[in-house]
N, C-alpha and C positions, 0 to 999 in steps of 0.2 A: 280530350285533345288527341290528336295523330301524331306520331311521331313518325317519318320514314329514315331509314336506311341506309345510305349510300353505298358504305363500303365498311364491311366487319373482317379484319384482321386477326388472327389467332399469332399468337406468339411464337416465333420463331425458333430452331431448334440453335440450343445456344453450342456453338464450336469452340474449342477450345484450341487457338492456333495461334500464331504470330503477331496476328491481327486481333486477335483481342486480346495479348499482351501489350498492345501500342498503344490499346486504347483503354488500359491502365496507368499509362507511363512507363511500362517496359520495354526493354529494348527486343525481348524477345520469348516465347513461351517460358525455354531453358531459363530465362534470368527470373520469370516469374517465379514458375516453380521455385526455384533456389532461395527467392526472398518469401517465399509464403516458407517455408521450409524453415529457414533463420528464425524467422518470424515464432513461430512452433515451439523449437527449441530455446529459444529463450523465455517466451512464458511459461513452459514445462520446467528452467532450470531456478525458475523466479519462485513459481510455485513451491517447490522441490526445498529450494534454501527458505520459503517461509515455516514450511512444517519441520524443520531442522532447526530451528529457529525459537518455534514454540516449544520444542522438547528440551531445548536447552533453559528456555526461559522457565518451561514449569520446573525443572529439575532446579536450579537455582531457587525459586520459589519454595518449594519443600524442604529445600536447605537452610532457610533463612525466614526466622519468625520473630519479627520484636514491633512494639510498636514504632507507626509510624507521625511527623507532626502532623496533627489534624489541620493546619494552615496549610500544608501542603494537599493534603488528601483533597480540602474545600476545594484549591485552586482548579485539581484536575479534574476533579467531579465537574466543576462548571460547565471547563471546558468540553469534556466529553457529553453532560448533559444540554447543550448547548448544541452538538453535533445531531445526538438523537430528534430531538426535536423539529431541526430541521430536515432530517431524512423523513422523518413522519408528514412534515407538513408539506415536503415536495412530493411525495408519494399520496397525499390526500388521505393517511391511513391515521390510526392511534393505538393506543396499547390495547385494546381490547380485540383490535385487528388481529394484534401479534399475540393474543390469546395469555395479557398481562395484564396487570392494573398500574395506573402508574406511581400508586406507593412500594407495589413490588416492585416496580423497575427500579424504583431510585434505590430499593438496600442493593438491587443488581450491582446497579452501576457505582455505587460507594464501595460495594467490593472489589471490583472491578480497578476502581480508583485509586484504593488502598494498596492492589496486589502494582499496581504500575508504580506507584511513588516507592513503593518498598525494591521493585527492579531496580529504577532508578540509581537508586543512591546502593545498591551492592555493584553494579554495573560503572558506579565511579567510583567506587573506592577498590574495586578490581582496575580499572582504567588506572588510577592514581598510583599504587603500588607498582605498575607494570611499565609507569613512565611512557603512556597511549596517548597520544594528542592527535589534532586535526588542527594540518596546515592552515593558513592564510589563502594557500594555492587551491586547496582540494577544495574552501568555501567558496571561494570565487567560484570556479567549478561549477560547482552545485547551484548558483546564481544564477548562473549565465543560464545553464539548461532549465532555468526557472523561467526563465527570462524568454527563453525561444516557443515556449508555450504559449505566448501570445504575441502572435504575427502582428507588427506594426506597434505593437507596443513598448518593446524591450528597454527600450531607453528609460522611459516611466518606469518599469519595474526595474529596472537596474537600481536608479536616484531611491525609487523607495526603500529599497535592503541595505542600499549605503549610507540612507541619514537616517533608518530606522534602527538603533543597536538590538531591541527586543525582536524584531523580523528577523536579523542577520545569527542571533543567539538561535532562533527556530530552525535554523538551517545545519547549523553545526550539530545539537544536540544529537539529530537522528545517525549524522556522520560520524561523530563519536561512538555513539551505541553501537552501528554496526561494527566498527575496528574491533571494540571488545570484545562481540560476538565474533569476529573472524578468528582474534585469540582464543577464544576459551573452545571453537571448534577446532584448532589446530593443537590442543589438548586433550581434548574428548576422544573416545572410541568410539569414531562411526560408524553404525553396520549400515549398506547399502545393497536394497532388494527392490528387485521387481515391481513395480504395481500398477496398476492398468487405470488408465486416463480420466476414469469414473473414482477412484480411491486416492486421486493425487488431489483432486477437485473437490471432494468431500466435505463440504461447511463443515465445523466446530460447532457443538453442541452449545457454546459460550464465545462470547468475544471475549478477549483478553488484549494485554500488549504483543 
């Protein structure tokens, strides 16, 4: 069959001006810039506090070795194993993908399991000793911004956190955790160095909490 032609357009040289800030939603190059900029800096200072985060978490971790309940360990294993699974099955991959089997995953992941319920419970009973709570206000908080993540939804997801107690506990827990990390980092000796955009990004050899 023939196909003709009419008219072959080559892509345009892209300007970067006033005019393609508007037709972003900015009001103006300078505001673009500025919010790619914000933008930047906030993933950089997110990043930044998660690897601060895990050093604190391993350091605590090497401090603290007892058993932990294996009801507890089951629960979180589920749930974690439960997550895996579905990242494998949205990705069309499997553990041989990932260059594992999936009986070795699961001692992965049962260690894995075990190092978080053992955080846990030193991260509340440091919480508990230091009289650390999380408002009524800060959960609400944390709801709402739950809540705004689904445009036209919010009112549903609102009614579900407020007649769900075990979705509304989901919410605090993490809130919690981080207070007592904010404590035990405003006791810590931070050193703060240099590292280039490739070393902050770095994947971990291991998932952890």
């Amino acid at each position: 069959f023939e196909v003709t032609a009419t008219l072959v357009e080559a892509p345009g040289e892209l300007v970067l001006d006033d005019e393609f800030a508007k037709s972003l939603g900015q009001e103006s190059l300078d505001k673009l810039k500025e919010q790619v900029r914000a933008r930047i800096t906030q993933e950089h200072a997110g990043a930044s506090r998660q690897k601060v985060k895990r050093a604190l978490l391993d350091a605590l971790d090497a401090l603290h070795k007892f058993d932990v309940p294996p009801t507890l360990v089951s629960q979180e294993f589920d749930g974690v194993w439960q997550q895996v699974q579905q990242d494998l099955t949205a990705q069309n991959r499997t553990f041989e993908d990932e260059g594992t089997t999936e009986d070795a995953a699961r001692v992965d992941y049962t260690r894995i399991a075990e190092r978080r319920v053992r955080l846990g419970l030193v991260l509340a009973e440091i919480g508990e000793r230091n009289n650390i709570q999380v408002s009524d206000d800060e959960v609400t908080r944390a709801v709402v911004e739950r809540a705004r993540q689904f445009p036209g939804q919010e009112q549903q997801v609102w009614d579900y956190y407020r007649r769900n107690p075990q979705a509304m506990a989901s919410v605090r827990a993490p809130l919690y955790e981080e207070k007592v990390v904010d404590f035990l980092l405003e006791l810590a000796n931070v050193t703060e160095k240099p590292v280039s955009r490739e070393e902050l990004y770095k994947e971990e050899d291991e998932k952890a909490a």
